[in-house]
Structures are given as C-alpha cells and as structure tokens.
C-alpha positions as CSV (number, residue, x, y, z in Angstrom):
1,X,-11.4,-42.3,4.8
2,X,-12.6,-42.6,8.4
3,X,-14.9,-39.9,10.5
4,X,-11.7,-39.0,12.5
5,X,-9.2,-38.2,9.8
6,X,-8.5,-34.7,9.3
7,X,-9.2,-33.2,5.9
8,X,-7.1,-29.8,6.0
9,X,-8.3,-27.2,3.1
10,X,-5.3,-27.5,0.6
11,X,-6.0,-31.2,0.6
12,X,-9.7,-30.7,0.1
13,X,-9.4,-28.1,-2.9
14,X,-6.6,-30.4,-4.2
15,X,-8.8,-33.1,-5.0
16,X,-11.5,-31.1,-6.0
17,X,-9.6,-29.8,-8.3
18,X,-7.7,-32.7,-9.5
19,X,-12.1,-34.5,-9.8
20,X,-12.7,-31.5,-11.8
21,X,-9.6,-32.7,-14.3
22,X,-8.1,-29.1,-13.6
23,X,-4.2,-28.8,-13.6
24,X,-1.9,-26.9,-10.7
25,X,-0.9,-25.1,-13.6
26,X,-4.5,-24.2,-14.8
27,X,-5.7,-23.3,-11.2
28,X,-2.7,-21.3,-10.6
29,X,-3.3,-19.3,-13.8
30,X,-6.5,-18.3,-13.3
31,X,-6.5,-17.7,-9.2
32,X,-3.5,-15.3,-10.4
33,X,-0.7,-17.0,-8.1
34,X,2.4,-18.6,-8.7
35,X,2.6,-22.3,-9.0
36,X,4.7,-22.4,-6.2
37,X,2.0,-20.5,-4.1
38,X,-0.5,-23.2,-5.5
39,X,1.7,-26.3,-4.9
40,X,2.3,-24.8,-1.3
41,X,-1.8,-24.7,-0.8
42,X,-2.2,-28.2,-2.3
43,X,0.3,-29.3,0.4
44,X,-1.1,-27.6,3.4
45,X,2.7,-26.1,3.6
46,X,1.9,-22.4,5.0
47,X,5.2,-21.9,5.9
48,X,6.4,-21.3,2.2
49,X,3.6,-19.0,2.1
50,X,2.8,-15.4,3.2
51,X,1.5,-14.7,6.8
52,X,-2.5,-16.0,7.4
53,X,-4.3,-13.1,6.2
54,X,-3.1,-13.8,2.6
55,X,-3.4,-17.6,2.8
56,X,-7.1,-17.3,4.2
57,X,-7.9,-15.2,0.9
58,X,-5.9,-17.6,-1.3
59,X,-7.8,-20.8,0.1
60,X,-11.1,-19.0,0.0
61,X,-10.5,-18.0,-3.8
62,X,-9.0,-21.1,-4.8
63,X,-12.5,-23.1,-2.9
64,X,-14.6,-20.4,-4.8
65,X,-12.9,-21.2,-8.2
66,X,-13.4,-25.2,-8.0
67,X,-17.6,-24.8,-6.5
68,X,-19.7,-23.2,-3.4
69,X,-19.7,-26.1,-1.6
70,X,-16.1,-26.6,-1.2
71,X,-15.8,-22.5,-0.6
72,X,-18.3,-22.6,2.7
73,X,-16.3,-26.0,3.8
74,X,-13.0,-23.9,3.4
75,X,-14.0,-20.9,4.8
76,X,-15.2,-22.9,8.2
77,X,-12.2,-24.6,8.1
78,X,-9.9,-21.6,8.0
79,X,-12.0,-19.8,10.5
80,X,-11.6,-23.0,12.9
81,X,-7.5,-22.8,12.2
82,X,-6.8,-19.3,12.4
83,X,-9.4,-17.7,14.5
C-alpha cells in the first residue's frame, strides 16, 4: 500500500478483524449489532447507517473489540472525519 492511500476506519477494523480469523458474523454478535450494521462499517457505507454520533460509537467499539492499537487509530480517524 503506498504513504498516500487512504485507509478509512471500516476498512482498517475489517482487516483486523479478518488477521484475527474473526467472522462479520462473530464481530457482529458480540459488538451487539446487526450484520447489516457490521457489513455497512466494513464497507465504509455510512449512509445505510444511523447519523455520526451512533457510527462514531460503533467504530470505536468495534476498534476496541479487535485491540487498543487499532481503537486510538480509529478514534483519530473519526475525530479527523466528523469533527
């Protein structure tokens, strides 16, 4: 991947999670969401989602739930984006 490429935070947790041999089914079930909520978040799609309050909590838990390096790289990230 090269320095300027953007790495947006559903993309980052998705391939945490998919290094860390975790389903979308298995994340979904134990952040509490749908799998349609999860998918959405894997996708960067925050349309299909609820307004930015609610995805900023998602992204934080689901970055929290896969290690605390990716959960202070999200949390910039959506501080950056919806700030």
């Amino acid at each position: 991947m090269s320095d300027d490429m953007v790495v947006l935070p559903g993309e980052r947790c998705r391939k945490a999670r998919e290094a860390q041999g975790m389903t979308q089914a298995q994340a979904a079930q134990r952040l509490h969401l749908s799998l349609t909520y999860l998918q959405s978040l894997d996708a960067d799609d925050y349309e299909r989602l609820p307004e930015a309050t609610f995805v900023k909590g998602y992204l934080r838990n689901y970055a929290r739930l896969l290690g605390r390096s990716e959960e202070r790289r999200v949390g910039k990230e959506c501080r950056s984006r919806w700030s």
